[in-house]
N, C-alpha and C positions, 0 to 999 in steps of 0.2 A: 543568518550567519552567526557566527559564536564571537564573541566577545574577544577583545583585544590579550595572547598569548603574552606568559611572562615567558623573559627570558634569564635561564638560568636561575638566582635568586632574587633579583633586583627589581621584578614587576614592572619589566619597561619593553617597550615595543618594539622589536625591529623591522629595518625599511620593509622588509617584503612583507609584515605585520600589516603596516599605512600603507603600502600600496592595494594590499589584496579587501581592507575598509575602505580604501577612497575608490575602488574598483568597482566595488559589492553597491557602492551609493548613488557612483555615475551609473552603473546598467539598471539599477534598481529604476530609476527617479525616472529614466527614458522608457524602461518594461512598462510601466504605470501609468505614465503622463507625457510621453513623446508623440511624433517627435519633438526634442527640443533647440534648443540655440545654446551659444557659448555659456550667454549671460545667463539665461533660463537654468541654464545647470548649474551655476555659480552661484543662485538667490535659492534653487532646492536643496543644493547639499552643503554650501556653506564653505568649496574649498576655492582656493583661488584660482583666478584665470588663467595662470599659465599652468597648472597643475591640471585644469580641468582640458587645457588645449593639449598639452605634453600627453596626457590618458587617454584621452578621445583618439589623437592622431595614430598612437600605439592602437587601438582596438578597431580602427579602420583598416589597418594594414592587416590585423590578423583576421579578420572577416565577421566579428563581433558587433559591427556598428556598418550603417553605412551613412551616405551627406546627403541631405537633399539641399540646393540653393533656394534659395526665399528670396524674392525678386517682387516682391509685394510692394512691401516698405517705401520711404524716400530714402535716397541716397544708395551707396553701394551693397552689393546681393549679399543676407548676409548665409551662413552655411548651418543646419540644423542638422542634430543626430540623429538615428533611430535604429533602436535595438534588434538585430537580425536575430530573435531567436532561434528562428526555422533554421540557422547557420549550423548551428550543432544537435545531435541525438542522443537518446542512450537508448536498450534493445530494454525491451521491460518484456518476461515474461511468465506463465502461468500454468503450473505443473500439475498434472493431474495422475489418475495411477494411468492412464494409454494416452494421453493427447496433452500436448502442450500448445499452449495461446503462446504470439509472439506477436509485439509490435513495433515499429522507430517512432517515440515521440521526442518530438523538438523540445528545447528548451523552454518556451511559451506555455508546453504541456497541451500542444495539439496533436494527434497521432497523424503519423504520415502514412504508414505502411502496415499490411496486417498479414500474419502468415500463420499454419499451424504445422502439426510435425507430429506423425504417429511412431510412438514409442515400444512399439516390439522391434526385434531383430529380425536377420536375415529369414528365420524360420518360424517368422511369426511367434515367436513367444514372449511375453512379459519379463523384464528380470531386473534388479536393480539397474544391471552392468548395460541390459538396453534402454532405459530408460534416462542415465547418464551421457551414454552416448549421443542418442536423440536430443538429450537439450543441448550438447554440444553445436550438434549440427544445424541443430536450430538458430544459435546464437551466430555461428558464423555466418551462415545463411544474411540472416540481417544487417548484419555486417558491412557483407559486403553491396548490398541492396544501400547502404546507406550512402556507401561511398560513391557508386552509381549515381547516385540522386543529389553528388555533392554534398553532404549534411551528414560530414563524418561522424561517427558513434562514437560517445566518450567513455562511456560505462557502459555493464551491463546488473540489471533488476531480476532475480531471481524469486518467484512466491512459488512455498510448496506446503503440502499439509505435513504436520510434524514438530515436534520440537528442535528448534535454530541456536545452537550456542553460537555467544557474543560472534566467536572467530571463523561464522561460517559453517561450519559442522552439523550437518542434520544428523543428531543424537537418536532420534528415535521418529519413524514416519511409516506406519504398519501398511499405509498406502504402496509405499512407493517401494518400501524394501530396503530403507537407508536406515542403516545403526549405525551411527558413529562416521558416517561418508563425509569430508574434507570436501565437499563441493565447491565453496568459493575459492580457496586453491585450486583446485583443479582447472575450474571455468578459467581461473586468472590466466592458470600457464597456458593454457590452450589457444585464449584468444591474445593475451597480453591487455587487458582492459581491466579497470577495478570493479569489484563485483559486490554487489549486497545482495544476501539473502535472505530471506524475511518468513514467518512463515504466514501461513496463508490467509488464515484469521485476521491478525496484525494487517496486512494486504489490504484485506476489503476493509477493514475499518480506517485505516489513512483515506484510502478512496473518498468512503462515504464522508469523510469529516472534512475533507478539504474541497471535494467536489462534488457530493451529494445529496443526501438526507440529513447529515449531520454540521453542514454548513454552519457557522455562527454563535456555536456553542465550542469549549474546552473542556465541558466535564461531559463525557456518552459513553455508551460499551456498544458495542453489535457481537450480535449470537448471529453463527451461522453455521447452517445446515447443510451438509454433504452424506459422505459417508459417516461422519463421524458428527459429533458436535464440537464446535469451538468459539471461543469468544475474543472477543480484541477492546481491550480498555485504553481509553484518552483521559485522563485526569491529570486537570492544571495546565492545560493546552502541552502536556505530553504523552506521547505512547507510553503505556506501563506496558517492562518488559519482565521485570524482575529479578531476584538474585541469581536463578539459572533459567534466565531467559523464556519459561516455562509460565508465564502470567497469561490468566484465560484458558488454562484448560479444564477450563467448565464440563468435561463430557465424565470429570472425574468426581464431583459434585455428590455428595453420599445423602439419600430423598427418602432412605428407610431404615428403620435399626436393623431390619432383620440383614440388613446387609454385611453386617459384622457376623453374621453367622454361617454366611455361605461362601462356598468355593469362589476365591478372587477371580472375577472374569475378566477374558482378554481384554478388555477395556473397563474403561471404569464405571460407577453403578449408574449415574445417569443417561451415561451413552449406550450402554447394554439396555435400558429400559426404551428409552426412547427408540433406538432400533426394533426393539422385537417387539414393541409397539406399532412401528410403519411394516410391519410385514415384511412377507415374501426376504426374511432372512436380514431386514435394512439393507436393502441394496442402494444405490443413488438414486435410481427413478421409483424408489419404492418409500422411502423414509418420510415422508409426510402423505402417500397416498392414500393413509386412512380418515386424514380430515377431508378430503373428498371424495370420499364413499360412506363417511358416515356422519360428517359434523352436522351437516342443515337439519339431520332428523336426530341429533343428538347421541351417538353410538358411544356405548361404554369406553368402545377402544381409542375413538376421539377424544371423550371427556379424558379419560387418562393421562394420555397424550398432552393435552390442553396445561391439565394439573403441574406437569413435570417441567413445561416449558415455564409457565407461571412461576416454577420453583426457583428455577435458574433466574429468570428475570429480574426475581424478588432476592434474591443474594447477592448479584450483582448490583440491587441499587441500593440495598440497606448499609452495603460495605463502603460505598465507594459516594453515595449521593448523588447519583447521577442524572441528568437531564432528560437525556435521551438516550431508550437504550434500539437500536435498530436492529430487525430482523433482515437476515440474511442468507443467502446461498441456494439453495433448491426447497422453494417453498410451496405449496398447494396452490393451485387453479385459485380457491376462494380465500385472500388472502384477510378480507375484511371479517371474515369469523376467529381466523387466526388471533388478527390482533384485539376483536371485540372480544374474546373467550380470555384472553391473556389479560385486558384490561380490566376486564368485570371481575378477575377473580382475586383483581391488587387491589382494587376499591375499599378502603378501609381497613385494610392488614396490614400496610406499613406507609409507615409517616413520608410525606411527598412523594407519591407516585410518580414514576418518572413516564415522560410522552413515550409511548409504544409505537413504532414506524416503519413502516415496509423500506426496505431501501430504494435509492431511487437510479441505479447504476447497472441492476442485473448482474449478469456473467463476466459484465467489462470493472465491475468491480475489484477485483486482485491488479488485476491488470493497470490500472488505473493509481493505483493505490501503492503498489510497486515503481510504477513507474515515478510516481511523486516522488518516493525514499531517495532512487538511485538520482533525480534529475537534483535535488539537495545534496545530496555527495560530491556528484563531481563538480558542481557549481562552486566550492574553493578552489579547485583548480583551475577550471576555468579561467575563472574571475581573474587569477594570479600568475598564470600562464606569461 
């Protein structure tokens, strides 16, 4: 949670300020270590007994807490809290250029519910306009699947490939067909829910840092592999986004001079190399299909391959000094030569080599990863509801 708001110029707090910290400490201390008792929550957060009684009783009513009686003890039963995250959802989901992932996970950050949603229109074709519609439908779908299940949905989590300005707006997303598309307005009026969208990079790297491979560390980048190439940086236990929100897009990464002398290609030079490296045009089931047809016997079009990702790796950790940088998104069958070929070739070309790591989340990574962003959004509200 963010730190105590000034108000106006006076740097002083107001009530719904300390109610939404003294909120944020009771459900914290019970999330962590419940259930607990009056007292017990009076000696972990430090506020007083009627304050802790007055908040409890409020978050019972609203279905944030329930009581269990303790009848153990000597003398009278006394009453202990425990945090009902399951109480609440948000709809986290994951956009691709035809199919979207969709899930309800609780507030705990368990998934309850899993759905998908194919994205052409009535005539079967692909288009920005059906591809928007569909994650519409998607989202209310879940929706209403949440309310069914009791465990109304507070928000919704949006991951897509593309560049994401601050306000929601996928500026530029060659996938999907979005330049300049207003999508979290959009989502908002549609469903009436607050909406984060993230892009998809960004996505699996929350995932992996908070419930993955990159568990335990503050300083990691993850590269990941789709259609395109992209990266998602955590430095100083935060997401780097950048000044236009555009940090990590590694596929633009320039790996030869000749490249200042030829025609700018649709993407940029290390993503055009690496694609027409995976063959068959870099399609998605194709972009890494040359290290398994050629790494174990060593194939030129492998080692190349090998070289470029090595490149990326190596920029990302010289700039940032990173720990760990994880691979990710659609990787080869043999992923131990990936990352033995990546590591042997850092070996002594720059100063602390960061741990090289397969991720540990697969395809539930965006998903996951997204779903974390939005459940920390709506959780001030919540909180202060």
């Amino acid at each position: 949670m963010n730190g105590v708001r000034a108000a106006g110029n006076r740097g002083t707090a107001t009530n719904a300020d300390v109610t939404r910290i003294n909120r944020t400490a009771l459900l914290d201390a019970l999330r962590t270590a419940g259930p607990l008792g009056r007292a017990e929550l009076v000696a972990a957060t430090g506020l007083a007994s009627a304050t802790v009684h007055r908040l409890c009783a409020r978050m019972v009513e609203e279905g944030l807490l329930g009581v269990e009686r303790d009848t153990g003890g000597v003398g009278r039963p006394t009453h202990r809290y425990r945090h009902l995250g399951e109480a609440r959802t948000v709809v986290a989901v994951d956009v691709t250029s035809a199919i979207a992932r969709g899930a309800l996970i609780d507030l705990d950050g368990e998934t309850r519910h899993t759905e998908t949603q194919q994205l052409q229109d009535a005539d079967g074709h692909l288009t920005a306009s059906s591809r928007l519609e569909g994650v519409g439908v998607l989202a209310e779908r879940l929706i209403r699947v949440a309310a069914g299940i009791g465990s109304p949905a507070q928000g919704i989590g949006l991951s897509v490939p593309g560049v994401v300005d601050a306000d929601g707006t996928v500026s530029d997303s060659v996938e999907l067909g979005w330049n300049g598309v207003a999508v979290r307005d959009a989502l908002q009026t549609r469903t009436g829910l607050p909406v984060v969208v993230e892009n998809d990079a960004n996505a699996v790297t929350i995932g992996e840092w908070t419930h993955g491979a990159g568990q335990g560390t503050g300083d990691l980048a993850a590269l990941v592999f789709g259609i395109g190439v992209g990266a998602g940086i955590v430095s100083g236990d935060r997401l780097v986004r950048g000044a236009g929100a555009a940090a990590g897009e590694i596929g633009y990464l320039i790996t030869d001079p000749q490249a200042f002398s030829q025609p700018r290609p649709t993407g940029g030079d290390l993503e055009t190399r690496v694609l027409a490296l995976g063959g068959a045009g870099g399609t998605e089931a194709s972009t890494m299909a040359v290290l398994d047809d050629e790494s174990a016997s060593g194939g030129a079009d492998a080692e190349r391959l090998l070289d470029h990702i090595a490149m990326s790796v190596a920029a990302l950790s010289v700039i940032l000094d990173c720990r760990v940088v994880i691979l990710a998104g659609r990787l080869p069958r043999r992923t131990d030569l990936l990352v033995g070929g990546v590591t042997r070739r850092l070996e002594g070309r720059i100063p602390r080599p960061p741990a090289v790591v397969v991720g540990a989340l697969g395809e539930d990574a965006a998903l996951v990863g997204i779903g974390q962003l939005i459940i920390d959004h709506v959780k001030g509200a919540v909180y202060l509801a």
